[in-house]
N, C-alpha and C positions, 0 to 999 in steps of 0.2 A: 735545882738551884732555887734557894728564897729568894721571892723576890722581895724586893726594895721599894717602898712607900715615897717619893720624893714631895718634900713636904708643899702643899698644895699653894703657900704664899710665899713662893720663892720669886724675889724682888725681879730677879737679873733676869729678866722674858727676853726672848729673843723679837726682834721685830721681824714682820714681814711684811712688804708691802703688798696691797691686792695689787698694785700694781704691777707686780710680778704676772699676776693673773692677768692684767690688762689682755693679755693673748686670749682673751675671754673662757676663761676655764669654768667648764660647768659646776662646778662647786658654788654652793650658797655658802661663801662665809659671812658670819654674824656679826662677826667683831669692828670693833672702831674704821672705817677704811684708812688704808695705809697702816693700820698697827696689830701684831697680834702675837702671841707667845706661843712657844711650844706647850702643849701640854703635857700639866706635871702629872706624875703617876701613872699606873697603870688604866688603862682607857678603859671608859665605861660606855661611850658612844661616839658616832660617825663624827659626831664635831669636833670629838679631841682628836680623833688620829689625822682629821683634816688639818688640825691647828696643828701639829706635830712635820707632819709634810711639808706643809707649808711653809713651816719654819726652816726645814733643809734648803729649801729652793734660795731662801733669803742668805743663809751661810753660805752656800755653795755662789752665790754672783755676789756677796761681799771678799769670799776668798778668792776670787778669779779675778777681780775688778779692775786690779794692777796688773803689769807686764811681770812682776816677783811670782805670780804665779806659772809663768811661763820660763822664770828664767833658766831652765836648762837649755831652752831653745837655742841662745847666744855661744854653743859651742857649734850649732853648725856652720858651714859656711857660708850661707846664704843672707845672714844674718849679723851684724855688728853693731857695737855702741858708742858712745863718745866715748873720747880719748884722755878727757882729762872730767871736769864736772864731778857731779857727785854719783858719777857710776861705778864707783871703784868695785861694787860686787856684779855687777853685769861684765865687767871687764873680766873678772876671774872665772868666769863659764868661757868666756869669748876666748880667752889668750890660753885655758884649758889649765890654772893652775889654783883650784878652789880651794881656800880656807876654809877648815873646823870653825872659823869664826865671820863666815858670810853669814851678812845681817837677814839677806833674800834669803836663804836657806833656812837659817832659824823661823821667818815668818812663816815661810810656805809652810813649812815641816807642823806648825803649831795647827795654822789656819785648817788642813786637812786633815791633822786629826782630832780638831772641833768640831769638824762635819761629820767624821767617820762617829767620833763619840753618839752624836745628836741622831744620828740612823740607827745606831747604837737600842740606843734609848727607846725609838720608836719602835724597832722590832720586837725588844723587849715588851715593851708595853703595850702591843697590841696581842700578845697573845693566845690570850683567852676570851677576847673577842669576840663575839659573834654577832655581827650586822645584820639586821634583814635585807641589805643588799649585800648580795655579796660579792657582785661584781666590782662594787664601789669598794667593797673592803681590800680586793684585793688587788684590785689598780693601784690604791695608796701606798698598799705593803708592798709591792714589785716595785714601786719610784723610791723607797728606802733603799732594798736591797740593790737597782741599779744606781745609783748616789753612791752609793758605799763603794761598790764593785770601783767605779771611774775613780772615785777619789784614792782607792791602795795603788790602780793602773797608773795614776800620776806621779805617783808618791815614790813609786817603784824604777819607775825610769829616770828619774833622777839620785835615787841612793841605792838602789839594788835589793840588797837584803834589809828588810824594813819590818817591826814590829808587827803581827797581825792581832791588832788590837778589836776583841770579838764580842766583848764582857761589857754591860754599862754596868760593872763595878770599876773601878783606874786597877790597874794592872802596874803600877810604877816600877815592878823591876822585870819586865817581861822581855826576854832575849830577842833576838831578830830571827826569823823566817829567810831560809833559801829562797830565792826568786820563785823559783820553780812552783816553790810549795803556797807565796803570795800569789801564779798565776792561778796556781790550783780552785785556794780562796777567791779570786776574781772569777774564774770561770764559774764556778759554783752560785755566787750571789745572780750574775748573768743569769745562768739559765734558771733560778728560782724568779728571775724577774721578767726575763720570756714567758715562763707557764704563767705568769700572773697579768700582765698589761693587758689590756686590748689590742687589737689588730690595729686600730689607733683611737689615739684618745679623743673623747666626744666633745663638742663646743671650744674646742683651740683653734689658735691660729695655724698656717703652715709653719712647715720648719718643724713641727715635733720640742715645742714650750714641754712638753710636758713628755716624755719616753712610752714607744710605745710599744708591742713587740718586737717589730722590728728593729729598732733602734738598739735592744739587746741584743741579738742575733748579729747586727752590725756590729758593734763593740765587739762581740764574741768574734765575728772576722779579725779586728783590728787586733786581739788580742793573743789568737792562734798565729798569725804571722811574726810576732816579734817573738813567742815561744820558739815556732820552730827558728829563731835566729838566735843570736849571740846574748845572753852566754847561755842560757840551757841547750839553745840547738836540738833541740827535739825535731828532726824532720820530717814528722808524721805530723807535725800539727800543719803544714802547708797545706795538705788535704782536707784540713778540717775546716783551714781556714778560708779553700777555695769553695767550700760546699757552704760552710757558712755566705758568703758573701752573696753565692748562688741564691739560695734560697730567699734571703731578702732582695736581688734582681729580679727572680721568678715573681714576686709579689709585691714588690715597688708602689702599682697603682692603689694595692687595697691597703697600704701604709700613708699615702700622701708622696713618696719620693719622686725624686725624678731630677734629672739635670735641667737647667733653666738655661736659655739661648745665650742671652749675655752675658757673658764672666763678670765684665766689669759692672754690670746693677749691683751685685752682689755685694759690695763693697759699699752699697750708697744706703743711707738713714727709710729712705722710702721704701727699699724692696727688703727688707730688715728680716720680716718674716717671708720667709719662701719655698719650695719643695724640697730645695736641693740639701739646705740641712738635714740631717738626720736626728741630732738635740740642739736646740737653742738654747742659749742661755739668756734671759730674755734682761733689759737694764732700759730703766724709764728716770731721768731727771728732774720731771715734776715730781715724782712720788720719793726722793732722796735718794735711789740707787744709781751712781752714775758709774759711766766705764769710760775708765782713765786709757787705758790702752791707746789709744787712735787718735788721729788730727793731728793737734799740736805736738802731742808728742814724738812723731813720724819726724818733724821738718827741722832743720837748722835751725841758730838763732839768724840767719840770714834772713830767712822767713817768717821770723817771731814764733818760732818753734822750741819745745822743750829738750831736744837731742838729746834723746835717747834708744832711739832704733833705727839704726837706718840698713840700707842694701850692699853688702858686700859688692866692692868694684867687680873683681875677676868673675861671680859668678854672674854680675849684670851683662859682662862681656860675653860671656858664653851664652847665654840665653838666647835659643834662636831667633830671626828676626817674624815675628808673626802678630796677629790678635791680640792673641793671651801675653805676648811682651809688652803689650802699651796698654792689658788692663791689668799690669802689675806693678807697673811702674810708671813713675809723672816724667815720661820722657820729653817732656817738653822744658821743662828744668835742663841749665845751663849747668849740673851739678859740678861739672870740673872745677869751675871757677867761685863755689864756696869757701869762703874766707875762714867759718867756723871749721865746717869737717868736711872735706869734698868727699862726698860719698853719696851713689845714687837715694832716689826716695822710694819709697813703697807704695804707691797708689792704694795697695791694698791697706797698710797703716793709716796714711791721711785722708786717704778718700778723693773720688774724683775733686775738680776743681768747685769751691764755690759748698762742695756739701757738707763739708763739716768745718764749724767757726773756727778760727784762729785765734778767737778771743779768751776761750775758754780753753781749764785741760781735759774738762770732763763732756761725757756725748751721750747717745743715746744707741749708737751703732749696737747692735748683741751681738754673739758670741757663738760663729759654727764649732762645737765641738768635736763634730765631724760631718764632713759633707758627702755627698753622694756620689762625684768624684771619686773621691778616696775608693769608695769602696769597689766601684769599677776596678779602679787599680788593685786594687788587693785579688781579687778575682783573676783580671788576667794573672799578676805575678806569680800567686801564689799556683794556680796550674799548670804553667810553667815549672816552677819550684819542685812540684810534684809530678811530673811527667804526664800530665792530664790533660792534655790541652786540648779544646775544641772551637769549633765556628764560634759558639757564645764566648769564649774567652777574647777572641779576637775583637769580636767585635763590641764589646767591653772598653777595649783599650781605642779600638777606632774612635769610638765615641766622644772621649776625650780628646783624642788628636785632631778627628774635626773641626770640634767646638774651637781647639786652640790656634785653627787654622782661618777663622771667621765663617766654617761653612755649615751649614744645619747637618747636625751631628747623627740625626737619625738616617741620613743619605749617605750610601756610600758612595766614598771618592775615590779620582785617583792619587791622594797622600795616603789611602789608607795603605799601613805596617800590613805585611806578609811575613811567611816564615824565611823570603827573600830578603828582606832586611836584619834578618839574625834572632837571636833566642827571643822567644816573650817577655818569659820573667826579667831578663836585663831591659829587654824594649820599655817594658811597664815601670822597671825600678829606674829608669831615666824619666820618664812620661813623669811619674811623681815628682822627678825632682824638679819641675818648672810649674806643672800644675799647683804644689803646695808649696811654691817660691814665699817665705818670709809668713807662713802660720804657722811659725814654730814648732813645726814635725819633720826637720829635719835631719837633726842631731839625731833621731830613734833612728830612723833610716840607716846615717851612716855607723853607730851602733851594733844594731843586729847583724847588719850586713860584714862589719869588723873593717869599713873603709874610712875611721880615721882621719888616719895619716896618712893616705891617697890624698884624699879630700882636702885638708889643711895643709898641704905642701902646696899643691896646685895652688891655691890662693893665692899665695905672694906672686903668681908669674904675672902682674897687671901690666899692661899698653897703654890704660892711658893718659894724656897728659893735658895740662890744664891750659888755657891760650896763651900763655907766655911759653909754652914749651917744655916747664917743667913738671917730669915726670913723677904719676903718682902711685900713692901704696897703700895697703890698707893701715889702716892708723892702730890696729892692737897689733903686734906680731904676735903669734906663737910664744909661750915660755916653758910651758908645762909638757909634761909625756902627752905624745900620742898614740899611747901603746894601752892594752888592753886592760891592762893594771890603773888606768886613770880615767875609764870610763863611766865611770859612776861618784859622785861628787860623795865628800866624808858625809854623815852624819855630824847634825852641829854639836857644838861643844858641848853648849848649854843642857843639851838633853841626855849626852853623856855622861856629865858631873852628875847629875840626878841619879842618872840610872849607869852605870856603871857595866852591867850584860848587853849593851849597845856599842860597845866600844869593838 
């Protein structure tokens, strides 16, 4: 393939903030702080493919920024929007019956493959390359190809078969890829970015600012478990998925990971950077990156809130009574008697009391992409899934249930799950559904696993009622299929008229 000269005073620079770097990333960059451009053309040294990376990091927490990046999340049930306001595209994941002309979906769809373009760009351009560090070279090149990898994984579970756009030439009539063949491409960029990262990255914060073997290997779990589910259903990837996860538990400490005592710090501006993430996405206010997600946007206007995500009733009902239910939700909220939308709050959205302003919509909170939690869970599940099961699985899933019990998680108790409380993998795929209550990893769950329409029926059976007595319901009903055929939201219009072999 020739390559392509990109002309070197191309106006449109992407910014990045160092503040991205605040997580103190050993890299010296040169440039203005708070501004700096990908680098055009193909790279001649360590500063361009630094300016080049670093400019991914910046695309990637501008496209994440908003909840539009999450919005496939609002078809689990864990999760719901205002009723009326200007959520009328958050309501269409929620009620399950998505427009070709969702405004969310057009963004997202554009936003990630800006980014995919722009890693695009970098791998091209770092080619021929050759650094006298070369660890350094290829720390850089492996944060491309993991970027890339996460952004088709996104991209994917919300539309299915989706373009695999590989070429920093534009491809504008290039057909869609089967899932299977997009996880193929995801696993592939993964493990080129395994071989490449360090065991962890040098001068960062905790939390993993910056991906680091592990964190591939992690993904690589996360992303062997929805293979072997719905719809490739591949059942051999359970196994791969439990060995994956394994092998980042076996080595947790020379990565930085590890569960952290209190559920709910996690949630607060101060403990931002911490073990338990496995990728951060790191978002600083003073340096113009802010993340809209959180606070106000969590709370009614009863509370001078933005409503726009709140907590499904039935599954706040269900949620057993422990720990982990008062560090997920502001149960001290009278929520029945909300005037705007009676519908619980997220502790984990607005944050404990008192830590994130109500004055503003924007915060400082980052962004676990995936926690270490999860990956416990993935572990038990998946050996389970695969008829593998051992002590470390179990005790995997204990860890979690401890924690979610208020009691030090590394102790065993007597709550801890036996094989006398019934399957693993079922024990683990409930364990998940309270441990990732309202961070928008629900909907995949009920997905691969093909529960739906289980799931969203149960919903409407709600109890409770507000102090007048009158009973209440969740505010989207249902309109759309729950059936397998309406699992994956259209491709937007707009990219269809263009390209027409998307259709």
């Amino acid at each position: 393939m020739k390559k392509i000269k990109i002309q070197k005073h191309l106006k449109a620079g992407i910014l990045m903030l160092a503040a991205a770097f605040t997580f103190s990333s050993c890299l010296d960059l040169t440039e203005e702080p708070g501004k700096s451009r990908l680098a055009p053309g193909s790279y001649s040294n360590q500063a361009e493919l630094e300016l080049g990376v670093t400019g991914l990091y910046r695309m990637l927490a501008n496209s994440a920024a908003m909840t539009t990046f999450q919005v496939v999340g609002w078809g689990g049930d864990d999760i719901t929007t205002h009723r009326a306001s200007n959520k009328a595209d958050f309501r269409e994941y929620d009620q399950r019956a998505v427009s070709p002309l969702n405004a969310r979906s057009a963004t997202n769809w554009r936003d990630i493959y800006a980014v995919v373009r722009a890693a695009n760009s970098v791998l091209f351009n770092s080619q021929d390359l050759e650094l006298p560090n070369k660890a350094t070279q290829d720390a850089l090149i492996g944060e491309a190809y993991f970027i890339r990898a996460i952004m088709f994984h996104q991209l994917t579970r919300i539309h299915g078969e989706i373009p695999l756009h590989l070429s920093v030439i534009p491809e504008v009539d290039l057909g869609k890829s089967s899932v299977e063949d997009v996880y193929k491409q995801i696993e592939s960029d993964l493990l080129k970015a395994e071989s490449l990262l360090p065991a962890i990255y040098p001068g960062v914060n905790p939390g993993a600012p910056r991906p680091n073997s592990g964190t591939a290997r992690a993904f690589l779990a996360r992303l062997y478990l929805d293979w072997a589910g719905f719809p490739v259903k591949d059942a051999s990837k359970y196994a791969m998925a439990a060995s994956s996860a394994k092998t980042v538990i076996d080595n947790a400490a020379s990565h930085g990971f590890g569960l952290v005592q209190d559920l709910e710090s996690l949630w607060t501006i101060g403990n931002r950077f911490n073990k338990e993430s496995l990728f951060t996405l790191v978002y600083s206010r003073e340096n113009g990156l802010n993340n809209r997600k959180y606070g106000k946007l969590g709370h009614p206007s009863d509370l001078k809130g933005w409503q726009e995500t709140f907590a499904e009733i039935k599954y706040f009902e269900d949620f057993p009574e422990q720990p982990r239910k008062e560090a997920t939700y502001r149960t001290e909220y009278n929520w029945e008697d909300f005037t705007d939308q009676a519908n619980p709050v997220f502790k984990k959205i607005v944050g404990p009391e008192g830590d994130i302003s109500l004055d503003d919509f924007n915060s400082n909170r980052n962004d676990y992409v995936m926690r270490y939690a999860e990956l416990l869970l993935i572990y038990a599940e998946a050996s389970g899934r695969a008829n593998s099961v051992t002590p470390a699985a179990w005790e995997a899933l204990n860890k979690v249930k401890r924690r979610a019990e208020g009691l030090p998680f590394e102790t065993a108790s007597a709550k801890d799950y036996s094989s006398a409380d019934g399957d693993i993998a079922e024990l683990a795929y409930t364990e998940r559904k309270w441990e990732l209550a309202g961070e928008y990893l629900r909907w995949n769950d009920l997905v691969r696993m093909e529960r739906v329409a289980e799931a969203l029926t149960a919903r409407a059976n709600v109890k409770s009622k507000n102090s007048a007595g009158v009973q209440l319901q969740e505010p989207n009903a249902i309109v759309g299929s729950t059936g397998t055929d309406n699992y994956f939201a259209p491709i937007p219009q707009n990219e269809v008229n263009l390209n027409p072999n998307l259709k």
